[in-house]
NUBA-856141 format. One record per residue (C-alpha): x, y, z; residue in one letter; residue number from 1. Coordinates in nm, 3 decimals. Layout:
# residues N
+---------+---------+---------+---------+-----+
|       x |       y |       z | residuo | num |
+---------+---------+---------+---------+-----+
|       X |       Y |       Z |       a | NUM |
...
+---------+---------+---------+---------+-----+
# end
This chain:
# residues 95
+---------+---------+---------+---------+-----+
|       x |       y |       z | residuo | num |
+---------+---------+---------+---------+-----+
|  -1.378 |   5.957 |   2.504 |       x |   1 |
|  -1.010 |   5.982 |   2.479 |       x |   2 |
|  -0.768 |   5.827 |   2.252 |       x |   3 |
|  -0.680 |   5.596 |   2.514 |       x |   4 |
|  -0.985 |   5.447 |   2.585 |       x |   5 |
|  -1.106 |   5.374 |   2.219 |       x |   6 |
|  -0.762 |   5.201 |   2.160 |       x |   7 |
|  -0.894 |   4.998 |   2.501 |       x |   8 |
|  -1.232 |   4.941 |   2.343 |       x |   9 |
|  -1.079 |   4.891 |   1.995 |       x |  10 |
|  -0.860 |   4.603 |   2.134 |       x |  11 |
|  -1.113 |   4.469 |   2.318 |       x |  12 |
|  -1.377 |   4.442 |   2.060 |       x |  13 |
|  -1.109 |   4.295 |   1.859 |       x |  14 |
|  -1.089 |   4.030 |   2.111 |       x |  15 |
|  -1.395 |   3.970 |   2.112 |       x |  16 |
|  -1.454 |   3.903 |   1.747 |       x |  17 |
|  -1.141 |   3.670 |   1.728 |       x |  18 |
|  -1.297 |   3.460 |   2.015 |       x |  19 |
|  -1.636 |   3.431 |   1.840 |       x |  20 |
|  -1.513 |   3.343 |   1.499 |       x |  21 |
|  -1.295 |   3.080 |   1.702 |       x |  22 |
|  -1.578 |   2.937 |   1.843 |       x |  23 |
|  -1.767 |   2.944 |   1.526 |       x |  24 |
|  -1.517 |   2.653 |   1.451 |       x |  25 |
|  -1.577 |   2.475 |   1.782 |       x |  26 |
|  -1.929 |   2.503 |   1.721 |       x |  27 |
|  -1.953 |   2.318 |   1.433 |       x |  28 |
|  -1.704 |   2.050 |   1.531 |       x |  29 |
|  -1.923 |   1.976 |   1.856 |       x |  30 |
|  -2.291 |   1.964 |   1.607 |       x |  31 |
|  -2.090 |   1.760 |   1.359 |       x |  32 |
|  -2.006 |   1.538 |   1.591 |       x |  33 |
|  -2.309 |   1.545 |   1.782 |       x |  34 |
|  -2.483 |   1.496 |   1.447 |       x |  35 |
|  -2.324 |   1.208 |   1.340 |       x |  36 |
|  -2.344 |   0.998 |   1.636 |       x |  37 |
|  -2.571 |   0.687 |   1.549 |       x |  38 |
|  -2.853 |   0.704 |   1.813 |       x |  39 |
|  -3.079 |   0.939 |   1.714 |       x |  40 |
|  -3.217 |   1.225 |   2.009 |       x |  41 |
|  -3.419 |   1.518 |   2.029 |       x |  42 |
|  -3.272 |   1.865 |   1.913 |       x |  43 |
|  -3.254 |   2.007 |   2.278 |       x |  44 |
|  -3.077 |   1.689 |   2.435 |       x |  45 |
|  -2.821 |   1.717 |   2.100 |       x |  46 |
|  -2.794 |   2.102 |   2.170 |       x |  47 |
|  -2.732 |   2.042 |   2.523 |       x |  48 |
|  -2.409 |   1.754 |   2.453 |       x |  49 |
|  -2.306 |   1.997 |   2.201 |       x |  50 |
|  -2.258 |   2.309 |   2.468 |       x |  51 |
|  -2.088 |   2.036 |   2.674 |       x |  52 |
|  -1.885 |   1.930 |   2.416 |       x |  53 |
|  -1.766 |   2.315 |   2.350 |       x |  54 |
|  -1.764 |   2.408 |   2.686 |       x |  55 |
|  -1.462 |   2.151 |   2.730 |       x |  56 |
|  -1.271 |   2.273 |   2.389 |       x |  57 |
|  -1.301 |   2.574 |   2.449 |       x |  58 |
|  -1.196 |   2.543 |   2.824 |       x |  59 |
|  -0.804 |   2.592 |   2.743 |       x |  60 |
|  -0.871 |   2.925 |   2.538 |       x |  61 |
|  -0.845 |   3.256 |   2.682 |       x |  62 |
|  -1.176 |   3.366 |   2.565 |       x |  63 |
|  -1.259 |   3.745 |   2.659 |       x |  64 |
|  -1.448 |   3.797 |   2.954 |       x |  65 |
|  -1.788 |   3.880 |   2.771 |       x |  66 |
|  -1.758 |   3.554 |   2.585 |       x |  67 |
|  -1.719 |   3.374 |   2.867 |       x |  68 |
|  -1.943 |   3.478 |   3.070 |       x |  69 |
|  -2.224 |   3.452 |   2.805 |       x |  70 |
|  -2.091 |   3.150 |   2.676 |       x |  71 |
|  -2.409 |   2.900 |   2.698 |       x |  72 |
|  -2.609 |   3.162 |   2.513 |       x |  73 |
|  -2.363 |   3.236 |   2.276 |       x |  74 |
|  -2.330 |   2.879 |   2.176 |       x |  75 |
|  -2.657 |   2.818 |   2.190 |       x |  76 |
|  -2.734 |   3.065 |   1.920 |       x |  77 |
|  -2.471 |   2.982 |   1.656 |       x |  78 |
|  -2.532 |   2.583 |   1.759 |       x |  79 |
|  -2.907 |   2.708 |   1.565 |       x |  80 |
|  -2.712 |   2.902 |   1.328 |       x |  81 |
|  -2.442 |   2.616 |   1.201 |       x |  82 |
|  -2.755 |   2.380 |   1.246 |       x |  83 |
|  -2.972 |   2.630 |   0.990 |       x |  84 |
|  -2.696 |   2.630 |   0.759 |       x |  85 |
|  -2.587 |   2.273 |   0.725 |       x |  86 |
|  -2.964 |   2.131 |   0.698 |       x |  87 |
|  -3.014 |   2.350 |   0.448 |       x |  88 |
|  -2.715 |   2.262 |   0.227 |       x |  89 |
|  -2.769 |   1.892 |   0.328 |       x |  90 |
|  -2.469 |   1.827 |   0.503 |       x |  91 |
|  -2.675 |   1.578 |   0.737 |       x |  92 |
|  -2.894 |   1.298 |   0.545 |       x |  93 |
|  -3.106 |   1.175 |   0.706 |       x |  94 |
|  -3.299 |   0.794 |   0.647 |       x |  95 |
+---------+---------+---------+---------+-----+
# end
């Protein structure tokens, strides 16, 4: 591989990570907010709203092609991930 192409693979992995740590933030603005609505529904029908929810803010970013096109199951595994994390430092309380 020539210099050339790793500065093409280089930028492009940098891409990448900028547009997942971007939507690391999206993430969990949509499961806060799906979170805190106040009628209660099952994790996959919350996990569902909350793709929808991130599929619209993320809709005006120029997200990389490989985030894009994996986008549902990209979300859907940091949606567990920010879920994991929060529940276990008790951001949600539950009744």
């Amino acid at each position: 591989m020539g210099k050339k192409e790793s500065g093409i693979m280089l930028a492009t992995l940098r891409r990448i990570l900028d547009a997942l740590g971007k939507l690391v933030e999206v993430v969990t603005v949509a499961v806060t907010l799906v979170e805190l609505k106040e009628e209660e529904a099952p994790g996959p029908e919350k996990k569902a709203e909350a793709i929808a929810q991130i599929k619209e803010l993320v809709a005006p970013l120029d997200l990389p092609p490989f985030v894009a096109n994996n986008l549902d199951m990209i979300a859907g595994f940091l949606i567990d991930v920010v879920v994991g994390v929060l529940n276990r430092e008790g951001f949600f309380k539950r009744s």
